[in-house]
Structures are given as C-alpha cells and as structure tokens.
N, C-alpha and C positions, 0 to 999 in steps of 0.2 A: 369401223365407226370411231370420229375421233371423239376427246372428251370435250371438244368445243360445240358439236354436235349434237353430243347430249346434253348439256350446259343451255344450249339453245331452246331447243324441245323442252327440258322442264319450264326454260325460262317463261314461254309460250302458256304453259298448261298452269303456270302459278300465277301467269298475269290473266288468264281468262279469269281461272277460279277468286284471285284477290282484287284485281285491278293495279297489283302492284309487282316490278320484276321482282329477281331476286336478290337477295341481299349478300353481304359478304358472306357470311357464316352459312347461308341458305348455299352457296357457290363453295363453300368449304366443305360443307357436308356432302354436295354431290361430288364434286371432284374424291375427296377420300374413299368414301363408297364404291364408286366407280376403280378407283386404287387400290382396292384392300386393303385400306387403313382402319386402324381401332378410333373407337368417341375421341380415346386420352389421347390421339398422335394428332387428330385433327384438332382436339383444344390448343395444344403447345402447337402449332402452326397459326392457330389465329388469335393467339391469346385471350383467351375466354379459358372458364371452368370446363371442367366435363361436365357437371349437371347442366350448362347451359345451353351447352354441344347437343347434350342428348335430347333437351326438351326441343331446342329448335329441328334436330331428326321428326322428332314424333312427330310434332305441328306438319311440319314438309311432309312428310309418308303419308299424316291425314287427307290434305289437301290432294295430292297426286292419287291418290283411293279414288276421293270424291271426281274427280276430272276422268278417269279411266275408267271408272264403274265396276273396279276389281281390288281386294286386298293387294297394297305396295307397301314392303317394311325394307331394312337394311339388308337383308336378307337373301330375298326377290328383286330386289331393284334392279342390277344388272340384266339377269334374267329376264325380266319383264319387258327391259324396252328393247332388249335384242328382238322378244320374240314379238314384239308389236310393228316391227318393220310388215309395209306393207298390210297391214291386218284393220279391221276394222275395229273401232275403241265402242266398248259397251254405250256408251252415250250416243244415244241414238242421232245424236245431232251433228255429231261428229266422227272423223276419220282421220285416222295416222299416216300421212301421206311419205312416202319418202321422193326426195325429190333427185333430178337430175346427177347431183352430184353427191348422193346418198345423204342428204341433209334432210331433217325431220321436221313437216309443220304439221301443225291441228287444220284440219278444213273444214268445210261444211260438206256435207254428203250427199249428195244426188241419190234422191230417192226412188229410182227407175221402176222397181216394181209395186211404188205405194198407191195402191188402187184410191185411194182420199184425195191425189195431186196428181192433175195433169200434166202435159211434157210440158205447156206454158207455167205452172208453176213451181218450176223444178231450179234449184238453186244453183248461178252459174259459176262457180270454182273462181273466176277471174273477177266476179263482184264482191266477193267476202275480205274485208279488213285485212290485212296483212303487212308485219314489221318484222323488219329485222334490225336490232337495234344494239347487236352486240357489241360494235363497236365504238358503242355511244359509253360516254363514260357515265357512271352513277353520281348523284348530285347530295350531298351531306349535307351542306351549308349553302347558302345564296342570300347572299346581300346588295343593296341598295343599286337595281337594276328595275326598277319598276317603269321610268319613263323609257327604259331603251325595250322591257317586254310589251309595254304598249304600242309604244312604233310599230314591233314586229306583227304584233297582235291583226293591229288596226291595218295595216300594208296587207295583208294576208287574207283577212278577212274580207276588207271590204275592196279591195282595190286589186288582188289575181296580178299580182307579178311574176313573172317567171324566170327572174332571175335575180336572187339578194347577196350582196356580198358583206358580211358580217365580218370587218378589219380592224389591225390593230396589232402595238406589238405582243408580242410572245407573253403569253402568262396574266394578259388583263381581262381573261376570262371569258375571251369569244366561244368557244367551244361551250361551258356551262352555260351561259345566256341561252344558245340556242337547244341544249338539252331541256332547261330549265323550259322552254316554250312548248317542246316537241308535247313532252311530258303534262302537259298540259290541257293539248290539243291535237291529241292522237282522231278524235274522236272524226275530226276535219276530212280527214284523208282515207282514202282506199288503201291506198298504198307509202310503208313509210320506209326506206331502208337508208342506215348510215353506212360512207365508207372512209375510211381515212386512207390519203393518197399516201403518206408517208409508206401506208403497209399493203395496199394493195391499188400500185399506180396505173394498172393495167384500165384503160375504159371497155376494152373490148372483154375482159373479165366481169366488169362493174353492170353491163348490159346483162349477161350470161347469168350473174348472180340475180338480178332483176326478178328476170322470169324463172329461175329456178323459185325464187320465192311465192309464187303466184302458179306455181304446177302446171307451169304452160306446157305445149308444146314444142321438142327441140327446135328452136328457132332458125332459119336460113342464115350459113352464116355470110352469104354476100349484100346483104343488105338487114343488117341488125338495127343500124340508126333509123331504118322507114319504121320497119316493127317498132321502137322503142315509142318513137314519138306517134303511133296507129294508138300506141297504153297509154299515153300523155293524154291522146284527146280521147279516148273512150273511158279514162278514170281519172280522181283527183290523185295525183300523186307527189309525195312530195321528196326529195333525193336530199339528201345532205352528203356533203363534199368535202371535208375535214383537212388540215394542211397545203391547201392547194398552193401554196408557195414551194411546193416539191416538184410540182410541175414546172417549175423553170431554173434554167442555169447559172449557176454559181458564175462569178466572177462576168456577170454580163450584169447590163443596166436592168431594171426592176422588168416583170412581165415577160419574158422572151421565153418561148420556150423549149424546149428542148427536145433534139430532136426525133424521140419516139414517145412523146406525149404529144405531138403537133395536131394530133385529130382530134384533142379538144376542144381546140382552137375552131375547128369546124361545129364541135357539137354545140359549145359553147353558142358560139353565133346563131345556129337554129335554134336554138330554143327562145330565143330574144325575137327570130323573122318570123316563126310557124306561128300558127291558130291551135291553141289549145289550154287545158285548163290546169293541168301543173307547174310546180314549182322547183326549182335548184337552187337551192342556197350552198353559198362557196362561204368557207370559214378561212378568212389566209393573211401571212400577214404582210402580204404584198397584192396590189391591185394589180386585177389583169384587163391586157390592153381593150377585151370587149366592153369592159363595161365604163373604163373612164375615155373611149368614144362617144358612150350615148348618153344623151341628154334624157335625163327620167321623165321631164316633161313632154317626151316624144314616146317611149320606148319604154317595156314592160318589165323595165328593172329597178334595184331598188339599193344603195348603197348606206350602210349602216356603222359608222366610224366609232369603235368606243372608247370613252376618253377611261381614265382612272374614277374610284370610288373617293367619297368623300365623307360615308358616314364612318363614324369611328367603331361598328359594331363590329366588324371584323375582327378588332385588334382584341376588344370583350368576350369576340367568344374563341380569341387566340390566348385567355391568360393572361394579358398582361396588367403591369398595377399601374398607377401615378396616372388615372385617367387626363391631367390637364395635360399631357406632354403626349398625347395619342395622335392630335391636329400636325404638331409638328413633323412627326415621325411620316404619317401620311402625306407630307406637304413634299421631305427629303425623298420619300419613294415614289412619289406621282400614283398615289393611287393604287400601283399594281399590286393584284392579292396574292403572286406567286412572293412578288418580292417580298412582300409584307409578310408572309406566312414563312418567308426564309431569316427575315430579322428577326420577328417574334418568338424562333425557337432558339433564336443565338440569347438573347436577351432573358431570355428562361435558365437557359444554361449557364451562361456569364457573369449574368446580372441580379440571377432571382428574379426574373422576372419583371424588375425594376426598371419602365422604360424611362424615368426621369435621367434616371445615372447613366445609363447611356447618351439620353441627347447633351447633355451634360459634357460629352465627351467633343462635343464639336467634330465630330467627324465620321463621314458617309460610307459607313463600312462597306464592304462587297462580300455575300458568304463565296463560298466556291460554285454552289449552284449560279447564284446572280450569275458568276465568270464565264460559268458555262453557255446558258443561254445566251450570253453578250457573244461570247466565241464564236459561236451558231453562226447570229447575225452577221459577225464582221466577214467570218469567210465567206460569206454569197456577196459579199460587195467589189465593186472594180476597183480597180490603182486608182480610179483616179477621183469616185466615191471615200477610197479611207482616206486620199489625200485633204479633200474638204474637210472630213469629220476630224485629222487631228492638227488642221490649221484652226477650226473651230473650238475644238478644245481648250486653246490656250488663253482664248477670251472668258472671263465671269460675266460676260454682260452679253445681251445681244448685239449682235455684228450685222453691221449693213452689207448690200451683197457687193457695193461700191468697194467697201474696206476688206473684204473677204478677197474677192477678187485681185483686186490688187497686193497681196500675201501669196499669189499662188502660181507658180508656173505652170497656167494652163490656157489652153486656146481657150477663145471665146464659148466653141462650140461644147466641148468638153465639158467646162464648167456652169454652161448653162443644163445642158442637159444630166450631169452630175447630181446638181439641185431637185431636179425635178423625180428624177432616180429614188436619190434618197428620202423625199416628198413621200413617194408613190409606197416607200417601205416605212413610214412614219418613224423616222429617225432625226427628222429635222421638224421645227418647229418654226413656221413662217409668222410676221409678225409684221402686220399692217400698220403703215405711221407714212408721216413724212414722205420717210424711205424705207423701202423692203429691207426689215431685218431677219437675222434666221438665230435661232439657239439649240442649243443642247438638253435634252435631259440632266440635271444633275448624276442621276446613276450612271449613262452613257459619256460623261464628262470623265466622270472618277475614272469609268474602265478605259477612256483615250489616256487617261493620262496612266492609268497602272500599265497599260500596252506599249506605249509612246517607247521609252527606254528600251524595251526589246526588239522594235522595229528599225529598217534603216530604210527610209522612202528616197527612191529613185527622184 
C-alpha cells in the first residue's frame, strides 16, 4: 500500500467526519506516521512548532477514533489501516472497501442479513457519493472570481452541460476557480473524480480509475467507453480533466492531437452526441477542436474564457505597501495571480515590500518563474506561430493584420491560420475597429523581446 493510498482513505474518513479534506499539517502528520518520523522531524519539515504538530496529531487520531469506532493514536495507526484492508469498520454504516487496485474507500454497507430491511431497501454500492479528489489542489486564498463562479454555478445547475471548457493562459487560475466550485457543490454529484492529464494521460487508465472508485465490477475491457457513459446516464457525475493542453503536439497548430491520446477525441465527441446526465469539464490552455465546432446554442457545452483579476485584494493579502501603486502593478501583469504572486515576493525581498519604488522603476520585470512558464508556452508553438509573435513584439501599439502581414514572409494560408492558432492558445489579443488589429500582452512582449536576441528565425 502506497502512502498516496493512505493519504486518500484518511482523506475520505476526515472529510465524512468534518466536511473538510485534509490540511497540510493533517498530510504532514500522516505521511510522517506512516514514515516513522518523530512530532520534532515532522515540525522542521512543515515549519510549524512541535506543540502545534502534536496537537494537530491528537485532533487527527480523535477524529479517525470517531469514524472507525476503535482507539487510533501514533502508535496504532499503521497497524490499523493495514489491518482494516478488507474488514468491516465498527460504524455500522459503513465498510472499508479495498478496491481494484488496492486503493481504500469508505462505502456504505449492504445489510444482507438485517431482518429490519428488505432486499428492496438495501443500499446500492454504486448510488453512495464518491470523490476522488486528490489531484485537486487545496485552495488558501480565492479572489475576485464571483461572476465567473456564477456562470459555472448557473450552467450547471440549471442548464446540464456536458461538456465545459474552463481556458485561459497558464497561472490565471483556471484550475482554483473550478476547485473553488467543486468544493462547493460536491453535494450535486454521485460521482466526483479529478485527473490531471499532465500526470496520468492514459483515458483508458482514467476509465479504470472511475469504477475502481465506485467498487464496481472488473469492467470488460473491449468496450469500457459503453460501460462508462451506461455510469453517465445512470448517475450524476462529474469528471474534471486538468491540463488538457498535454493532449496535443508540440510544434503543431493549437488542438491537434496526438497520436496516442487521439481516442479522446472520440470520447470527447460522445459525450457532447449521447443522452445523459453528466458532466466533463476540460481545464486547458488551449481550445480543443470539439468544442470550438459547436455552436453552444445547438449543443450541450459550455465554453468559460478567464480574463485576469482586477480587485487589488491579492496584492493585500500578498504584503505589499503603497496601496495607490497596487492598480498599476495589476494593470503591467494583466491580472495574472501566478504573476503577481511572483512579483510580490521580488518586491518584498528587493523593495521591502515597497511596490511604489518598484513601479517607479519603469520597468516590467520578468522573475525566472514568469521565463519559465513563457518557455512552456513558446515551445508548443510552430515556426511560423513564434514568427508572428516576434514580428509582433516589435510594435508598442496594436498592429493591423494588413501591417502585420505585410512584415512577414509567409503564405497567405500560413499566416491566416497562425493567427487563429495563436487565438485558440490566448496569446494574441484581437481588437475590433475599423481594421482587425492584434496585440501582445505586455509580459509576452517583454519575453519576445528578452528571447528575440537568442533566436535566429529561418
């Protein structure tokens, strides 16, 4: 059993008994336990006290008491869930399943010999709530996303889409948004399980994991996609699909993809043609080609673009001072709270904290993270994608696609389809007038131009 395993299972048994997962220190404390680490070795790993280590132990061991129906200290903990594989947990209500690939849930218990409940009211394994959410990140902080958690809300609730795509670039917080929802409105669903493609691209895995989580029966595996969507219309479920921009090829135009993810491209599509009552939300920062075919006013999906923040509470609850000079700083980063959360710790450390004396400085830093994430992006783009972006760079002002064009040796076709490319990866900015103009983000500006110099374009 791994300690992701058991990290699961408590997670389970802490969010039945609290309503809430578990926390860092609560993940610190089992992982050490589980290691034979001392209170003092797990404080100095998550920098906390040892009295604070120890007290968050005891709360934990209480709770796990209460949910198991049996004394659990540091002690016994190992011990305990070893021997709870397979076994039934004191709490009549419940049982310790282990499942397919020896992964642990809480279930409900089919009470076969309760002379009280007949075989019609016997509880069926496949209608009890079930998440797996460990690949979901934990949520600290959430700011000024209220009308984009309504959309989702309202889409959801009232309108049964089955397919949302939550886009946008790298680090403007698509991923929290739709945590911040899930967490919300677990209560919605039968079934909730996240995956991020970046770590587990396999679908034919992502199915397997499915019904392992729901204590199914080993599924057939020549026909896993009928079974999946047979769960789709017999429960509300809802799937989260995390970097789905991993699913397509580097140095090809947006959306394409590659060639041993291409069966999602099939699953994708049924679930937009079939009858049923679940949901897929795609979190990515590239649109895929199913969904910017369909017209939402035909077709049961739902596309969700997020722009940058605007309230300046971020930057307040990032420490910084010189509140009048907060607007600008957000104005120079577009919003993005990865970015923002990478200059507010430069500015702490550089500045004191001081963001007037930085803006002051007239100039749009880039830390190394910002470089890195930029790097990401540039490598999945085509020759003739960075050709655009660092002809575009060289303008401060928006560029007509008239004036663009003609700066650029490239076919017609090329550079119509380049645009659209880099559209569909939210790296250009179209701008309705007169004439179609396009621009750059300032931050994507800075990095064409810190790049420019080390490239030599064909």
């Amino acid at each position: 059993m791994t300690i992701t395993e058991v990290l699961q299972f408590a997670d389970r048994l802490v969010f039945t008994q609290t309503g809430k997962h578990l926390d860092d220190i609560q993940e610190t404390v089992i992982k050490g336990v589980w290691q034979g680490k001392t209170y003092s070795v797990m404080a100095d790993e998550c920098n906390h006290s040892e009295s604070r280590v120890r007290d968050v132990g005891y709360k934990l061991w209480q709770i796990l008491s209460e949910q198991l129906g049996e004394d659990v200290n540091k002690s016994n903990f190992c011990a305990t869930i070893e021997r709870l594989k397979n076994s039934y947990s004191p709490n009549a209500s419940q049982v310790v399943c282990i499942g397919n690939n020896n992964s642990f849930n809480v279930c409900p218990l089919k009470r076969k010999n309760d002379s009280s409940s007949n075989k019609g009211d016997e509880i069926d394994l496949t209608k009890k709530s079930q998440y797996d959410l460990t690949l979901a990140p934990k949520i600290t902080h959430f700011y000024d996303r209220t009308p984009q958690l309504q959309t989702l809300s309202h889409w959801i609730t009232t309108q049964n889409p089955r397919l949302i795509s939550v886009l946008g670039l790298s680090g403007i917080g698509k991923t929290t948004l739709v945590k911040q929802f899930i967490d919300s409105n677990l209560q919605q669903f039968d079934l909730i399980i996240w995956k991020s493609i970046k770590l587990s691209p396999s679908l034919d895995n992502i199915i397997t994991d499915i019904f392992t989580l729901i204590n199914y029966e080993p599924i057939q595996t020549e026909n896993k996609l009928t079974q999946l969507f047979n769960l789709f219309r017999q429960q509300r479920c809802l799937i989260i699909l995390d970097d789905v921009q991993e699913l397509f090829t580097s140095g090809q135009f947006a959306g394409q993809y590659k060639t041993e993810t291409k069966n999602y491209k099939t699953f994708l599509s049924k679930i937009t043609e079939l009858e049923h009552q679940s949901t897929v939300i795609l979190i990515s920062q590239e649109q895929c080609q199913e969904m910017t075919c369909l017209d939402e006013e035909l077709y049961p999906v739902k596309c969700l673009e997020l722009p940058g923040l605007v309230d300046t509470e971020i930057l307040k609850a990032l420490g910084l001072k010189d509140e009048e000079s907060w607007s600008k700083l957000i104005e120079l980063y577009e919003g993005n709270p990865a970015y923002l959360k990478d200059i507010a710790n430069l500015i702490k450390n550089i500045f004191f904290g001081k963001a007037d004396e930085f803006v002051r400085q007239e100039t749009l830093h880039l830390t190394e993270d910002m470089k890195f994430r930029l790097s990401e992006l540039w490598e999945r783009l085509t020759p003739v994608e960075q050709q655009i972006l660092l002809e575009l760079s060289k303008f401060n002002q928006p560029t007509s696609r008239e004036e663009l064009r003609q700066s650029l040796s490239l076919s017609s076709t090329d550079f119509i389809n380049g645009l659209q490319s880099l559209n569909k990866r939210y790296l250009l900015k179209p701008i309705e007038g007169e004439k179609t103009a396009f621009n750059l983000s300032p931050v994507f500006r800075e990095y064409m131009r810190y790049l420019s110099p080390k490239l030599i374009v064909v």
